[in-house]
C-alpha positions in Angstrom: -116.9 3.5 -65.6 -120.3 5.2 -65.6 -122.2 1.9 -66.3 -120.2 0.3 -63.6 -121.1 3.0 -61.2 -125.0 2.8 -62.0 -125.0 -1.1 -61.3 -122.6 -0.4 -58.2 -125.6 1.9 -57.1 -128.5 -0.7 -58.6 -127.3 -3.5 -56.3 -126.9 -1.1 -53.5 -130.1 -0.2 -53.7 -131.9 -3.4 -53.8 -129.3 -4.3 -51.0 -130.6 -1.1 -48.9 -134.4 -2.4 -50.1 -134.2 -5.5 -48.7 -132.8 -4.4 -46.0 -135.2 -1.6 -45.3 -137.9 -4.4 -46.1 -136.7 -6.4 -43.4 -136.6 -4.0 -40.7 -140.0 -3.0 -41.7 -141.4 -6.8 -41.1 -141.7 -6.3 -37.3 -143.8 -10.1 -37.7 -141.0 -11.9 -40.0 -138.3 -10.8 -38.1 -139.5 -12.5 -34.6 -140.4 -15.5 -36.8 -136.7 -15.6 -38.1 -135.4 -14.9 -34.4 -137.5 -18.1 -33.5 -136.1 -19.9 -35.9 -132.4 -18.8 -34.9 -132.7 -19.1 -31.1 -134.1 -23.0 -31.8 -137.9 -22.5 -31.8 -138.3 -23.8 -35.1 -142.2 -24.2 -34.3 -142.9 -20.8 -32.9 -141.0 -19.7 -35.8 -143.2 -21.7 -38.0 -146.6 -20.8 -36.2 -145.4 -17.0 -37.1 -145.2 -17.2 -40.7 -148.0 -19.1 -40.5 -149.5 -16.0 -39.3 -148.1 -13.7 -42.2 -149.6 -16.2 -44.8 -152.7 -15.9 -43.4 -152.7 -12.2 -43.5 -151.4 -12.2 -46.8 -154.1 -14.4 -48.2 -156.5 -12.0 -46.7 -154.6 -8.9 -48.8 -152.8 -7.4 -45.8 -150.7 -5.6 -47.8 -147.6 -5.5 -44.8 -148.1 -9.2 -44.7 -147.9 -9.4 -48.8 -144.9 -7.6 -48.8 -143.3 -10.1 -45.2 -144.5 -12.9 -47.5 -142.8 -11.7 -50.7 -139.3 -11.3 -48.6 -140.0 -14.5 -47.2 -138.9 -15.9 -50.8 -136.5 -14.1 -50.8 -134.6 -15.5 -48.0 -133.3 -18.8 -48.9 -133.9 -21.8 -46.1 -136.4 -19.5 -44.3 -139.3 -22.8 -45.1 -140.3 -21.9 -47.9 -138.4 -22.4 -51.1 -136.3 -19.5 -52.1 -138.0 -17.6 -55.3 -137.1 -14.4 -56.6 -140.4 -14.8 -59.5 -142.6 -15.5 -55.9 -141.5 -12.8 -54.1 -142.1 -10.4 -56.8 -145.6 -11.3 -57.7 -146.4 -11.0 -53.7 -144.4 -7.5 -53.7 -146.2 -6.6 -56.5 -150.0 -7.3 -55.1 -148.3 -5.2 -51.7 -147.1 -2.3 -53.9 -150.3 -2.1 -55.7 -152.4 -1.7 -52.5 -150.3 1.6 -51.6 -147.6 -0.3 -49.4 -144.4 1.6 -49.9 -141.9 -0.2 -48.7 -143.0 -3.1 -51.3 -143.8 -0.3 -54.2 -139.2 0.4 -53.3 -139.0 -3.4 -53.5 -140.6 -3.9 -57.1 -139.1 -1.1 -58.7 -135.6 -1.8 -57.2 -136.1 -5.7 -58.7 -137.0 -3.6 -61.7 -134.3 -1.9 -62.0 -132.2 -4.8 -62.0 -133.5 -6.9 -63.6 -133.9 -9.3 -60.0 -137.2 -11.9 -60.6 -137.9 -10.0 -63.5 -137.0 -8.7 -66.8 -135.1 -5.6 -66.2 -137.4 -2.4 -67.3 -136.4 0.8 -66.3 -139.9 2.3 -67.4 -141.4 0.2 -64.4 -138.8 0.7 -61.8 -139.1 4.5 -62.3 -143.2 3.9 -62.0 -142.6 1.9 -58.9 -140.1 4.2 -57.4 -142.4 7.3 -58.0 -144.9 5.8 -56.0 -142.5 5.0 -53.2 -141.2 8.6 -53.1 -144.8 10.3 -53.3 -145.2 7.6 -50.6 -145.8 9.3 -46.3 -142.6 6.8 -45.7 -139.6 9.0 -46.0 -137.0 6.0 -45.6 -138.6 4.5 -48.5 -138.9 8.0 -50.4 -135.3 9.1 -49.9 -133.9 6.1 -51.3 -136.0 5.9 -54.0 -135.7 9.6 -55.2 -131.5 8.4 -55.1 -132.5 5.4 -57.4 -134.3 7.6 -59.8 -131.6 10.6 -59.7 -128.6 8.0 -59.9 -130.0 5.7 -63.1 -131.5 9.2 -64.7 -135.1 7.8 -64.5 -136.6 10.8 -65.9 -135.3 10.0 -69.1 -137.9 7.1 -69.8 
């Protein structure tokens, strides 16, 4: 029962990630909002835009590009090993909702090899992070899977 409640709690949390992550991405959201009211072009010129910025180490538009994999049908092809390795260049400029992000996929195992010794790394950087969204969840994470122990 215990194992099943700690992977009950992992999925939630990347869940509640991916969702924070989203609602952080002020830019992809109006591209995805394009893209669902028909204006497949603005939609496209606007992710554009995040690439761009992402290229140039924006770490907000790292992490927007990173999610952007994530999202299946969103034009680009859907990669969970992509959208790691642009969370991880986001989380390792400071960005905090990315830092949640990495260690979450961490945690379970999502694009990566599941390592709890990097998810509670990541996750202590989110919750020592000025984003308190980001560090409340995270501290949950780390309380919930018993983090402290590795």
């Amino acid at each position: 029962m215990a194992m099943n409640k700690k992977l009950l709690f992992s999925l939630l949390g990347l869940f509640i990630g991916l969702l924070i992550s989203l609602t952080a991405n002020a830019d992809l959201d109006k591209a995805i909002a394009y893209a669902e009211a028909g204006n497949v072009k603005q939609g496209q010129k606007e992710l554009y835009n995040i690439s761009q910025r992402a290229m140039a180490g924006n770490p907000k538009s790292m992490c927007e590009f990173g999610t952007m994999y994530m999202k299946e049908g969103y034009w680009i092809v859907q990669s969970d090993k992509d959208a790691l390795e642009w969370w991880q260049k986001s989380a390792e400029l400071g960005y905090a909702p990315c830092q949640f992000s990495v260690g979450s996929a961490y945690l379970v195992g999502k694009g990566v090899e599941k390592d709890l010794s990097k998810a509670k790394y990541w996750l202590q950087k989110a919750i020592d992070s000025t984003y308190t969204k980001y560090s409340r969840v995270s501290k949950q994470l780390y309380a919930i899977h018993e983090l402290d122990k590795y």
